[in-house]
C-alpha positions, -999 to +999 in steps of 0.1 A: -133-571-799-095-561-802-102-542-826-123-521-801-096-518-771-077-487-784-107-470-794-122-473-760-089-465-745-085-431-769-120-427-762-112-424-721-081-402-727-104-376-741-131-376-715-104-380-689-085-350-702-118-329-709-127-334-671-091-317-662-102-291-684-128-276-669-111-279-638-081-262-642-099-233-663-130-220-651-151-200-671-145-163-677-168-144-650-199-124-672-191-094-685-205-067-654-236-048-656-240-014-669-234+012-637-214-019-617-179-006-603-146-020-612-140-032-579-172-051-573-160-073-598-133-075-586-142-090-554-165-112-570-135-124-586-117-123-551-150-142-537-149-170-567-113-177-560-124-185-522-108-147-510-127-133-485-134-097-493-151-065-477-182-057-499-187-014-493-224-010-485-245+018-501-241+039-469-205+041-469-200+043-507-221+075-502-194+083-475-165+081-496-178+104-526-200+129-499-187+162-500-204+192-482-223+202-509-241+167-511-259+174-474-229+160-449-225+191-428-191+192-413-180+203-376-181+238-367-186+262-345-148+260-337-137+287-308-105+288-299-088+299-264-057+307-245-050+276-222-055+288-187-024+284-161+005+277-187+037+290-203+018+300-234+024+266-254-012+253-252-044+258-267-080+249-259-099+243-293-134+235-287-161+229-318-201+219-327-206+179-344-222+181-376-243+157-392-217+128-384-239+126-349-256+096-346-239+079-373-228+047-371-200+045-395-186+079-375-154+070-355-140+105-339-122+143-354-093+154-368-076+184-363-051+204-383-036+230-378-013+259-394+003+290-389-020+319-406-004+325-444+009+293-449-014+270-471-006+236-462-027+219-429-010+200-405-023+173-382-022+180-347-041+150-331-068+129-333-099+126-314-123+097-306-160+098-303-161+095-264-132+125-263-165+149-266-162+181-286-126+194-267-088+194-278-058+207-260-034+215-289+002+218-275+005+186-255+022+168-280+061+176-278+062+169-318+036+195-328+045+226-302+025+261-296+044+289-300+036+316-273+021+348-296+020+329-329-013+338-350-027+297-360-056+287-382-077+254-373-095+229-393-117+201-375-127+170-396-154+139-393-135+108-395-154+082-407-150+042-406-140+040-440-108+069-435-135+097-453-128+130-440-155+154-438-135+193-429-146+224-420-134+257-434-101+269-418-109+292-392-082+320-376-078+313-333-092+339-316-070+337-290-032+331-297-014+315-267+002+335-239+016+323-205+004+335-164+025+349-144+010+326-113-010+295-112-045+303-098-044+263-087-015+268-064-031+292-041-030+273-011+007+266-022+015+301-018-005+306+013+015+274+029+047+292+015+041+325+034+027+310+068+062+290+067+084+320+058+064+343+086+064+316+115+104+312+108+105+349+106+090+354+136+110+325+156+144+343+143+135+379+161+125+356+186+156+340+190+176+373+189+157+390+215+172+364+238+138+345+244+144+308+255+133+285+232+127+248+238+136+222+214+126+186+221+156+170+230+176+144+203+193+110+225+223+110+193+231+148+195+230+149+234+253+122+232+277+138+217+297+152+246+297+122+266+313+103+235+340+131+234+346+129+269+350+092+266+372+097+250+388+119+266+391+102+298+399+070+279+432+085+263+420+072+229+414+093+196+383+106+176+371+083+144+349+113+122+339+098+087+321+126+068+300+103+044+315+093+014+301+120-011+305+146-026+305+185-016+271+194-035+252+165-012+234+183+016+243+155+042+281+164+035+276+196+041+259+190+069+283+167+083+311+195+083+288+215+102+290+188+130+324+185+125+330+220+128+316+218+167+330+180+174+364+197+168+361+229+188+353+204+218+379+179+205+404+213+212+391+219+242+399+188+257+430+181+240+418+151+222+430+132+193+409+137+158+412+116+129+390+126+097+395+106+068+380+118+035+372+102+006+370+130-020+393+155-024+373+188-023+355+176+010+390+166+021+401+203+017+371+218+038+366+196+066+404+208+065+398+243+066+369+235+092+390+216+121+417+248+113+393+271+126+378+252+154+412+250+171+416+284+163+381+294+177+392+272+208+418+296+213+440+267+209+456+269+167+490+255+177+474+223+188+461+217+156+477+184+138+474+188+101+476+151+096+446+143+114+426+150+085+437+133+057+427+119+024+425+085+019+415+072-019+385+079-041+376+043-044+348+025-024+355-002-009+395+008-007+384+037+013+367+015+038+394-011+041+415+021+050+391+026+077+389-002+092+423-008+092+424+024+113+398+011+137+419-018+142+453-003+152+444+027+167+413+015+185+393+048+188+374+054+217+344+068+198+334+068+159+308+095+140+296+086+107+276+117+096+272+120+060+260+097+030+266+065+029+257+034+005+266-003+010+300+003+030+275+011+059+273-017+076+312-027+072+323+000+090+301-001+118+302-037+124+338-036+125+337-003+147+314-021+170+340-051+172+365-024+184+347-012+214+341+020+201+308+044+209+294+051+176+267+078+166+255+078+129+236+101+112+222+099+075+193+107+052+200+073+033+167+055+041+182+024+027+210+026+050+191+039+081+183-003+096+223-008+095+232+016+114+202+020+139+212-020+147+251-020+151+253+021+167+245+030+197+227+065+189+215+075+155+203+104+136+175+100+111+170+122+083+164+157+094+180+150+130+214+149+109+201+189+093+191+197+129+222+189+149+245+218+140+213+238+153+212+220+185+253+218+190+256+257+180+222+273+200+229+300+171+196+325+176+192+321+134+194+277+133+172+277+164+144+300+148+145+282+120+141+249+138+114+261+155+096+278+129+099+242+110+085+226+141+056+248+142+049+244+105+049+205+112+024+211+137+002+229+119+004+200+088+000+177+113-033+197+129-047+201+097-045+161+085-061+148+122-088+176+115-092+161+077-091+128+095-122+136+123-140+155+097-146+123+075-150+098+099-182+121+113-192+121+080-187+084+077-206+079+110-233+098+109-239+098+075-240+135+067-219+163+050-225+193+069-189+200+074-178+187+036-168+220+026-138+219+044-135+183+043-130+191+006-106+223+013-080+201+029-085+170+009-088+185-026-060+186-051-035+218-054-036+217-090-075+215-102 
Protein backbone atom coordinates (compact mmCIF):
# COMPACT_ATOMS: atom_id res chain seq x y z
CA UNK A 1 0.00 0.00 0.00
CA UNK A 2 3.25 2.29 0.43
CA UNK A 3 4.26 1.16 -2.37
CA UNK A 4 1.31 2.94 -3.96
CA UNK A 5 1.61 6.54 -2.23
CA UNK A 6 4.15 8.17 -4.66
CA UNK A 7 2.51 6.82 -7.52
CA UNK A 8 -0.83 8.32 -6.57
CA UNK A 9 0.93 11.45 -5.52
CA UNK A 10 2.95 11.67 -9.14
CA UNK A 11 -0.22 10.63 -10.56
CA UNK A 12 -2.03 14.07 -8.99
CA UNK A 13 0.92 16.29 -9.97
CA UNK A 14 0.17 15.51 -13.53
CA UNK A 15 -3.59 15.97 -13.60
CA UNK A 16 -3.06 18.91 -11.33
CA UNK A 17 -0.52 20.45 -13.74
CA UNK A 18 -2.58 19.41 -16.95
CA UNK A 19 -5.65 21.42 -15.48
CA UNK A 20 -3.27 24.65 -15.30
CA UNK A 21 -2.50 23.87 -18.74
CA UNK A 22 -5.43 24.39 -20.46
CA UNK A 23 -5.99 27.32 -18.40
CA UNK A 24 -3.27 29.37 -18.96
CA UNK A 25 -3.16 28.50 -22.82
CA UNK A 26 -6.20 28.42 -24.66
CA UNK A 27 -6.49 26.96 -27.83
CA UNK A 28 -5.46 28.71 -31.00
CA UNK A 29 -8.75 30.42 -32.48
CA UNK A 30 -9.70 28.36 -36.11
CA UNK A 31 -8.03 29.39 -38.84
CA UNK A 32 -10.84 32.20 -40.59
CA UNK A 33 -12.98 31.50 -43.43
CA UNK A 34 -12.33 32.13 -46.92
CA UNK A 35 -13.57 36.00 -47.75
CA UNK A 36 -13.50 36.78 -43.69
CA UNK A 37 -11.51 40.23 -43.03
CA UNK A 38 -8.44 40.54 -40.91
CA UNK A 39 -10.08 42.58 -38.53
CA UNK A 40 -13.12 40.35 -37.81
CA UNK A 41 -10.80 38.08 -36.45
CA UNK A 42 -9.36 40.17 -34.81
CA UNK A 43 -12.13 41.23 -32.71
CA UNK A 44 -13.20 37.85 -32.21
CA UNK A 45 -9.96 37.57 -30.67
CA UNK A 46 -10.69 40.98 -28.84
CA UNK A 47 -14.21 39.39 -27.87
CA UNK A 48 -12.53 35.87 -26.56
CA UNK A 49 -10.23 37.81 -24.36
CA UNK A 50 -13.42 39.55 -22.67
CA UNK A 51 -12.63 43.09 -24.99
CA UNK A 52 -15.54 44.58 -25.94
CA UNK A 53 -15.35 45.53 -29.58
CA UNK A 54 -17.40 47.46 -32.39
CA UNK A 55 -18.47 44.75 -34.98
CA UNK A 56 -18.92 47.15 -38.66
CA UNK A 57 -22.27 46.06 -40.00
CA UNK A 58 -22.79 45.29 -43.75
CA UNK A 59 -24.25 48.75 -44.29
CA UNK A 60 -21.37 50.68 -43.17
CA UNK A 61 -18.66 48.34 -44.51
CA UNK A 62 -20.35 49.37 -47.85
CA UNK A 63 -19.86 52.98 -46.54
CA UNK A 64 -16.30 52.86 -46.14
CA UNK A 65 -15.31 51.21 -49.67
CA UNK A 66 -18.53 53.27 -51.58
CA UNK A 67 -17.20 55.53 -53.99
CA UNK A 68 -19.43 57.54 -56.52
CA UNK A 69 -19.18 55.16 -59.08
CA UNK A 70 -20.78 52.36 -56.78
CA UNK A 71 -24.32 54.37 -56.66
CA UNK A 72 -23.62 56.93 -53.55
CA UNK A 73 -24.39 60.25 -55.25
CA UNK A 74 -22.61 62.96 -53.54
CA UNK A 75 -23.94 66.70 -52.82
CA UNK A 76 -24.31 69.04 -55.53
CA UNK A 77 -25.87 71.57 -56.93
CA UNK A 78 -23.39 73.93 -55.10
CA UNK A 79 -24.09 77.98 -55.94
CA UNK A 80 -22.15 80.20 -54.49
CA UNK A 81 -22.79 84.05 -53.62
CA UNK A 82 -21.48 87.34 -52.43
CA UNK A 83 -22.55 87.70 -48.69
CA UNK A 84 -25.02 90.57 -48.67
CA UNK A 85 -24.26 93.75 -46.25
CA UNK A 86 -20.44 92.95 -45.53
CA UNK A 87 -16.83 94.08 -46.06
CA UNK A 88 -16.31 91.50 -48.73
CA UNK A 89 -14.87 88.69 -46.35
CA UNK A 90 -17.98 86.35 -46.48
CA UNK A 91 -19.48 83.93 -48.64
CA UNK A 92 -22.93 82.29 -48.84
CA UNK A 93 -22.34 78.59 -50.23
CA UNK A 94 -25.52 76.88 -50.60
CA UNK A 95 -25.84 73.04 -52.19
CA UNK A 96 -28.42 69.89 -53.08
CA UNK A 97 -28.17 66.47 -50.50
CA UNK A 98 -27.39 63.51 -52.42
CA UNK A 99 -28.23 60.07 -51.70
CA UNK A 100 -26.95 60.51 -47.92
CA UNK A 101 -30.81 61.77 -47.35
CA UNK A 102 -32.48 59.58 -45.24
CA UNK A 103 -29.62 57.68 -44.15
CA UNK A 104 -29.19 56.70 -40.94
CA UNK A 105 -25.52 56.35 -40.65
CA UNK A 106 -25.37 60.19 -42.29
CA UNK A 107 -24.20 62.71 -39.66
CA UNK A 108 -23.74 66.32 -41.56
CA UNK A 109 -21.20 68.08 -44.67
CA UNK A 110 -17.95 69.14 -45.10
CA UNK A 111 -16.73 71.89 -46.90
CA UNK A 112 -13.38 72.71 -48.45
CA UNK A 113 -12.33 75.15 -49.96
CA UNK A 114 -9.24 76.62 -52.20
CA UNK A 115 -8.06 79.35 -54.10
CA UNK A 116 -8.61 78.50 -57.97
CA UNK A 117 -5.03 76.93 -59.35
CA UNK A 118 -3.92 75.58 -56.24
CA UNK A 119 -4.50 71.71 -55.90
CA UNK A 120 -4.78 71.03 -52.38
CA UNK A 121 -8.53 71.42 -50.49
CA UNK A 122 -8.80 73.05 -47.32
CA UNK A 123 -11.46 72.58 -44.68
CA UNK A 124 -13.47 75.46 -43.95
CA UNK A 125 -16.12 74.11 -41.56
CA UNK A 126 -18.33 71.57 -40.80
CA UNK A 127 -21.92 71.24 -40.93
CA UNK A 128 -24.51 69.04 -39.03
CA UNK A 129 -27.62 67.53 -40.39
CA UNK A 130 -30.07 70.00 -38.74
CA UNK A 131 -27.67 73.12 -40.21
CA UNK A 132 -29.86 72.44 -43.53
CA UNK A 133 -28.20 72.86 -46.94
CA UNK A 134 -26.47 76.60 -46.07
CA UNK A 135 -22.77 77.70 -45.05
CA UNK A 136 -21.45 81.18 -44.47
CA UNK A 137 -17.70 80.72 -45.35
CA UNK A 138 -15.68 83.65 -43.77
CA UNK A 139 -16.92 83.62 -40.21
CA UNK A 140 -14.23 81.76 -38.96
CA UNK A 141 -11.23 84.26 -38.16
CA UNK A 142 -8.73 81.10 -38.96
CA UNK A 143 -9.90 80.45 -42.47
CA UNK A 144 -10.58 84.30 -43.92
CA UNK A 145 -12.28 85.50 -47.37
CA UNK A 146 -10.31 87.60 -49.21
CA UNK A 147 -12.47 90.48 -50.84
CA UNK A 148 -11.93 89.73 -55.03
CA UNK A 149 -10.19 86.41 -54.64
CA UNK A 150 -11.41 83.77 -57.29
CA UNK A 151 -12.18 80.25 -54.68
CA UNK A 152 -13.17 76.75 -55.63
CA UNK A 153 -15.66 74.66 -53.32
CA UNK A 154 -16.02 71.06 -52.59
CA UNK A 155 -19.05 69.83 -50.30
CA UNK A 156 -18.79 66.25 -48.75
CA UNK A 157 -21.29 63.58 -46.90
CA UNK A 158 -19.91 62.78 -43.62
CA UNK A 159 -20.85 59.71 -42.58
CA UNK A 160 -20.89 57.92 -38.97
CA UNK A 161 -18.06 55.92 -39.67
CA UNK A 162 -15.60 59.31 -40.76
CA UNK A 163 -16.48 58.15 -44.81
CA UNK A 164 -16.45 61.12 -46.87
CA UNK A 165 -18.54 61.16 -49.92
CA UNK A 166 -17.20 64.77 -52.18
CA UNK A 167 -18.42 66.36 -54.91
CA UNK A 168 -16.39 67.71 -57.79
CA UNK A 169 -14.64 71.03 -57.07
CA UNK A 170 -16.72 73.64 -58.39
CA UNK A 171 -15.36 77.61 -59.24
CA UNK A 172 -17.71 80.42 -56.97
CA UNK A 173 -19.70 82.26 -59.01
CA UNK A 174 -19.52 85.04 -57.14
CA UNK A 175 -16.23 86.12 -55.49
CA UNK A 176 -16.77 88.35 -52.33
CA UNK A 177 -17.01 92.13 -52.54
CA UNK A 178 -18.08 94.60 -49.73
CA UNK A 179 -21.51 97.46 -49.72
CA UNK A 180 -20.97 100.64 -49.43
CA UNK A 181 -24.21 100.86 -46.87
CA UNK A 182 -26.05 98.39 -44.94
CA UNK A 183 -29.61 98.10 -46.36
CA UNK A 184 -30.48 96.82 -42.51
CA UNK A 185 -29.58 100.13 -41.00
CA UNK A 186 -32.08 102.14 -42.86
CA UNK A 187 -33.96 103.40 -40.07
CA UNK A 188 -30.46 104.10 -38.51
CA UNK A 189 -29.79 106.57 -41.07
CA UNK A 190 -33.22 107.97 -41.13
CA UNK A 191 -32.88 108.53 -37.08
CA UNK A 192 -29.40 110.01 -37.90
CA UNK A 193 -30.80 112.73 -40.33
CA UNK A 194 -34.05 113.61 -38.32
CA UNK A 195 -31.40 114.28 -35.37
CA UNK A 196 -28.89 116.31 -37.48
CA UNK A 197 -31.98 118.45 -39.15
CA UNK A 198 -33.96 119.09 -35.75
CA UNK A 199 -30.50 120.38 -34.17
CA UNK A 200 -30.01 122.24 -37.46
CA UNK A 201 -33.02 123.78 -37.28
CA UNK A 202 -32.79 124.76 -33.35
CA UNK A 203 -29.21 126.46 -34.10
CA UNK A 204 -30.77 129.10 -36.93
CA UNK A 205 -33.22 129.14 -34.40
CA UNK A 206 -31.17 130.17 -31.73
CA UNK A 207 -29.25 132.75 -33.87
CA UNK A 208 -32.26 134.52 -35.05
CA UNK A 209 -32.73 135.57 -31.46
CA UNK A 210 -35.85 133.36 -30.88
CA UNK A 211 -36.39 132.50 -27.06
CA UNK A 212 -35.96 129.17 -26.41
CA UNK A 213 -37.05 127.41 -23.21
CA UNK A 214 -35.07 124.85 -21.47
CA UNK A 215 -36.57 122.97 -18.52
CA UNK A 216 -34.92 124.35 -15.71
CA UNK A 217 -31.83 122.12 -13.71
CA UNK A 218 -32.08 122.76 -9.46
CA UNK A 219 -27.79 122.03 -9.45
CA UNK A 220 -27.03 124.55 -12.41
CA UNK A 221 -29.43 127.23 -11.09
CA UNK A 222 -27.72 126.89 -7.96
CA UNK A 223 -24.75 127.83 -9.02
CA UNK A 224 -24.94 131.59 -8.49
CA UNK A 225 -26.34 131.45 -5.13
CA UNK A 226 -23.37 129.13 -4.10
CA UNK A 227 -20.91 131.83 -5.48
CA UNK A 228 -22.65 134.50 -3.93
CA UNK A 229 -22.37 132.65 -0.66
CA UNK A 230 -19.62 132.80 -0.85
CA UNK A 231 -19.22 135.89 -1.60
CA UNK A 232 -21.03 137.38 1.13
CA UNK A 233 -19.51 134.76 3.47
CA UNK A 234 -15.82 136.11 2.77
CA UNK A 235 -14.77 132.44 2.17
CA UNK A 236 -13.05 130.96 -0.98
CA UNK A 237 -14.15 128.64 -3.99
CA UNK A 238 -13.31 124.61 -3.55
CA UNK A 239 -13.51 123.46 -7.75
CA UNK A 240 -12.26 119.78 -8.14
CA UNK A 241 -12.30 118.99 -11.87
CA UNK A 242 -12.65 115.10 -11.51
CA UNK A 243 -9.67 113.17 -11.21
CA UNK A 244 -9.08 112.12 -14.89
CA UNK A 245 -7.57 112.59 -17.56
CA UNK A 246 -7.96 115.31 -20.49
CA UNK A 247 -9.45 112.72 -23.21
CA UNK A 248 -12.51 111.89 -20.61
CA UNK A 249 -15.55 113.84 -21.78
CA UNK A 250 -16.63 114.77 -18.11
CA UNK A 251 -13.11 116.62 -17.74
CA UNK A 252 -13.64 118.42 -20.44
CA UNK A 253 -16.78 119.16 -19.54
CA UNK A 254 -15.89 120.19 -16.20
CA UNK A 255 -13.48 123.03 -17.56
CA UNK A 256 -16.35 124.21 -19.45
CA UNK A 257 -18.02 124.94 -16.05
CA UNK A 258 -15.11 126.11 -14.77
CA UNK A 259 -14.58 128.43 -17.44
CA UNK A 260 -18.09 130.35 -16.29
CA UNK A 261 -17.69 129.55 -12.27
CA UNK A 262 -14.48 131.75 -12.67
CA UNK A 263 -15.73 134.62 -14.86
CA UNK A 264 -18.39 135.10 -11.90
CA UNK A 265 -15.69 134.19 -9.31
CA UNK A 266 -13.90 137.63 -11.11
CA UNK A 267 -16.79 139.40 -10.93
CA UNK A 268 -17.24 139.27 -7.50
CA UNK A 269 -13.89 139.31 -6.38
CA UNK A 270 -13.93 135.87 -4.92
CA UNK A 271 -11.31 133.47 -3.86
CA UNK A 272 -10.79 130.27 -6.34
CA UNK A 273 -8.93 127.27 -5.42
CA UNK A 274 -8.66 124.47 -8.24
CA UNK A 275 -6.57 121.65 -7.43
CA UNK A 276 -5.69 119.18 -10.17
CA UNK A 277 -4.61 115.92 -10.16
CA UNK A 278 -2.98 115.48 -13.59
CA UNK A 279 -0.74 117.58 -15.04
CA UNK A 280 -2.13 118.31 -18.56
CA UNK A 281 -5.70 119.09 -17.02
CA UNK A 282 -3.70 121.15 -14.43
CA UNK A 283 -2.32 123.33 -17.39
CA UNK A 284 -5.80 124.05 -19.04
CA UNK A 285 -8.05 124.61 -16.26
CA UNK A 286 -4.99 127.08 -15.94
CA UNK A 287 -5.24 128.63 -19.16
CA UNK A 288 -9.13 128.58 -18.54
CA UNK A 289 -9.42 130.73 -15.17
CA UNK A 290 -6.62 133.15 -17.20
CA UNK A 291 -9.12 133.94 -19.54
CA UNK A 292 -12.12 134.26 -17.49
CA UNK A 293 -10.55 136.99 -15.46
CA UNK A 294 -9.48 138.43 -18.52
CA UNK A 295 -12.99 138.13 -20.08
CA UNK A 296 -14.18 139.73 -16.71
CA UNK A 297 -12.30 142.65 -17.57
CA UNK A 298 -10.58 141.94 -14.47
CA UNK A 299 -6.64 139.97 -15.63
CA UNK A 300 -4.70 141.59 -12.82
CA UNK A 301 -6.91 139.95 -10.19
CA UNK A 302 -5.98 136.75 -11.33
CA UNK A 303 -3.85 134.63 -8.56
CA UNK A 304 -1.78 132.05 -10.40
CA UNK A 305 -1.58 129.93 -7.37
CA UNK A 306 -5.11 129.31 -7.12
CA UNK A 307 -4.88 126.62 -9.44
CA UNK A 308 -2.41 124.34 -8.68
CA UNK A 309 -1.35 120.81 -8.94
CA UNK A 310 -1.42 118.61 -6.36
CA UNK A 311 0.00 114.81 -6.96
CA UNK A 312 -0.90 112.15 -9.38
CA UNK A 313 -1.65 109.60 -6.76
CA UNK A 314 -5.28 108.72 -5.50
CA UNK A 315 -5.86 108.75 -2.37
CA UNK A 316 -2.76 111.39 -1.71
CA UNK A 317 -4.64 113.76 -3.88
CA UNK A 318 -7.65 113.53 -1.72
CA UNK A 319 -5.91 113.75 1.63
CA UNK A 320 -4.56 117.03 -0.09
CA UNK A 321 -8.03 117.98 -0.41
CA UNK A 322 -9.36 117.54 2.47
CA UNK A 323 -6.68 118.94 4.25
CA UNK A 324 -7.66 122.14 2.29
CA UNK A 325 -11.28 121.81 3.37
CA UNK A 326 -10.19 121.72 6.80
CA UNK A 327 -7.97 124.85 7.06
CA UNK A 328 -9.38 127.02 4.73
CA UNK A 329 -13.00 126.16 5.26
CA UNK A 330 -14.50 127.02 1.85
CA UNK A 331 -17.74 128.40 1.64
CA UNK A 332 -18.89 126.29 -1.28
CA UNK A 333 -17.29 123.03 -3.09
CA UNK A 334 -17.92 121.78 -6.98
CA UNK A 335 -16.92 118.39 -7.89
CA UNK A 336 -17.56 118.25 -11.72
CA UNK A 337 -15.68 115.67 -13.35
CA UNK A 338 -14.98 111.78 -12.96
CA UNK A 339 -14.65 110.37 -9.99
CA UNK A 340 -14.19 106.69 -8.54
CA UNK A 341 -14.03 105.60 -4.88
CA UNK A 342 -12.46 109.02 -3.46
CA UNK A 343 -16.17 110.23 -3.96
CA UNK A 344 -17.58 109.85 -1.04
CA UNK A 345 -14.38 110.99 1.14
CA UNK A 346 -14.41 114.17 -0.18
CA UNK A 347 -17.84 115.00 0.16
CA UNK A 348 -18.45 113.70 3.46
CA UNK A 349 -15.60 115.56 4.72
CA UNK A 350 -16.82 118.75 2.69
CA UNK A 351 -20.13 118.28 4.27
CA UNK A 352 -18.45 118.20 7.80
CA UNK A 353 -17.04 121.68 6.89
CA UNK A 354 -20.24 123.51 6.27
CA UNK A 355 -19.61 123.90 2.80
CA UNK A 356 -22.55 124.09 -0.13
CA UNK A 357 -21.56 121.42 -2.44
CA UNK A 358 -22.90 120.75 -6.09
CA UNK A 359 -21.60 117.53 -7.90
CA UNK A 360 -21.90 116.54 -11.14
CA UNK A 361 -20.69 113.15 -12.90
CA UNK A 362 -21.52 110.49 -15.43
CA UNK A 363 -20.01 107.78 -12.92
CA UNK A 364 -23.23 105.78 -12.36
CA UNK A 365 -21.44 104.01 -9.61
CA UNK A 366 -20.67 107.05 -7.91
CA UNK A 367 -23.96 108.97 -8.59
CA UNK A 368 -25.83 107.50 -4.79
CA UNK A 369 -22.67 109.19 -2.91
CA UNK A 370 -22.90 112.17 -3.95
CA UNK A 371 -26.77 112.63 -4.44
CA UNK A 372 -26.78 111.65 -0.36
CA UNK A 373 -23.96 113.92 1.15
CA UNK A 374 -24.45 117.16 -1.68
CA UNK A 375 -26.86 119.42 -1.68
CA UNK A 376 -27.60 119.67 -5.61
CA UNK A 377 -26.31 117.22 -8.12
CA UNK A 378 -25.96 116.76 -11.79
CA UNK A 379 -26.59 113.41 -13.28
CA UNK A 380 -25.12 112.27 -16.49
CA UNK A 381 -25.98 114.51 -19.22
CA UNK A 382 -26.98 117.56 -16.76
CA UNK A 383 -23.07 117.66 -16.20
CA UNK A 384 -22.76 117.88 -20.66
CA UNK A 385 -25.67 120.34 -20.40
CA UNK A 386 -24.55 122.95 -17.87
CA UNK A 387 -22.03 124.92 -19.85
CA UNK A 388 -25.15 125.19 -22.27
CA UNK A 389 -27.35 126.56 -19.62
CA UNK A 390 -24.46 128.81 -17.75
CA UNK A 391 -23.32 130.24 -21.33
CA UNK A 392 -27.05 130.76 -23.19
CA UNK A 393 -24.59 130.43 -26.33
CA UNK A 394 -27.30 130.38 -29.53
CA UNK A 395 -25.04 127.06 -30.89
CA UNK A 396 -25.16 124.83 -27.10
CA UNK A 397 -28.75 125.94 -26.68
CA UNK A 398 -29.82 124.55 -30.26
CA UNK A 399 -28.13 121.72 -29.70
CA UNK A 400 -29.80 121.13 -26.37
CA UNK A 401 -32.86 121.62 -27.78
CA UNK A 402 -32.62 119.71 -30.81
CA UNK A 403 -31.43 116.70 -28.30
CA UNK A 404 -34.62 117.38 -26.34
CA UNK A 405 -36.75 117.08 -29.21
CA UNK A 406 -35.11 114.00 -30.50
CA UNK A 407 -35.81 112.48 -26.88
CA UNK A 408 -39.23 113.31 -27.36
CA UNK A 409 -39.72 111.87 -30.37
CA UNK A 410 -37.89 108.29 -29.02
CA UNK A 411 -39.94 108.71 -26.16
CA UNK A 412 -43.34 109.18 -28.54
CA UNK A 413 -42.53 106.44 -30.54
CA UNK A 414 -41.83 103.69 -27.51
CA UNK A 415 -45.47 104.81 -25.63
CA UNK A 416 -47.02 104.38 -29.27
CA UNK A 417 -45.13 100.77 -29.52
CA UNK A 418 -46.37 100.43 -25.95
CA UNK A 419 -50.44 101.21 -26.77
CA UNK A 420 -50.15 99.47 -30.05
CA UNK A 421 -49.49 95.99 -28.25
CA UNK A 422 -51.45 96.26 -25.39
CA UNK A 423 -54.67 96.69 -28.03
CA UNK A 424 -53.42 93.91 -29.61
CA UNK A 425 -53.16 92.13 -26.38
CA UNK A 426 -56.68 93.24 -25.37
CA UNK A 427 -58.62 92.76 -28.06
CA UNK A 428 -56.97 90.07 -29.52
CA UNK A 429 -56.32 91.35 -33.01
CA UNK A 430 -53.36 92.63 -35.22
CA UNK A 431 -54.80 95.18 -37.40
CA UNK A 432 -52.18 97.69 -36.50
CA UNK A 433 -49.09 94.93 -36.34
CA UNK A 434 -47.52 96.38 -39.21
CA UNK A 435 -46.27 99.09 -37.31
CA UNK A 436 -46.24 97.39 -34.18
CA UNK A 437 -43.49 95.45 -35.99
CA UNK A 438 -41.83 98.71 -37.62
CA UNK A 439 -40.90 100.07 -34.26
CA UNK A 440 -40.26 96.76 -32.50
CA UNK A 441 -38.27 94.97 -35.10
CA UNK A 442 -34.49 94.65 -35.11
CA UNK A 443 -32.11 97.28 -37.08
CA UNK A 444 -30.07 94.66 -38.33
CA UNK A 445 -32.36 91.81 -40.05
Amino acid sequence: MLRKVPAMLLALLLATGLAWAQAEDPPPAEPAETGETAETAEEAVLMEEGVEAEIISESDASIINATIGDGMIAPGGIVVSDWPNDAGDALLVTFEPGSETGNENHTGYAVYRRTQGEEELTLVGTMEIDDGTEFIDGYDPDYIVESGVQYEYQVAAVYLSGAEIASDPIAAQEVAGGQIFHTGKVRVLVGCALFLGLILFYFHAAQRGIEMYLRPIAGIEAIDEAIGRATEMGKPILYVPGLSTISDVATIASLTILGRVAKKVAEYGTPLLVPNRDPIVYTIAEETVKQAYMEAGRPDAFDKDSVFFLTQSQFAFVAGVNGIMMREKPATNFYLGMFWAESLILAETGSLSGAIQIAGTDAVTQLPFFITTCDYTLIGEELYAASAYLGREPKQLGSIKGQDACKGIIMAVITLGILLSLTDIIAGTDTLGWLRNLIAMPIVD
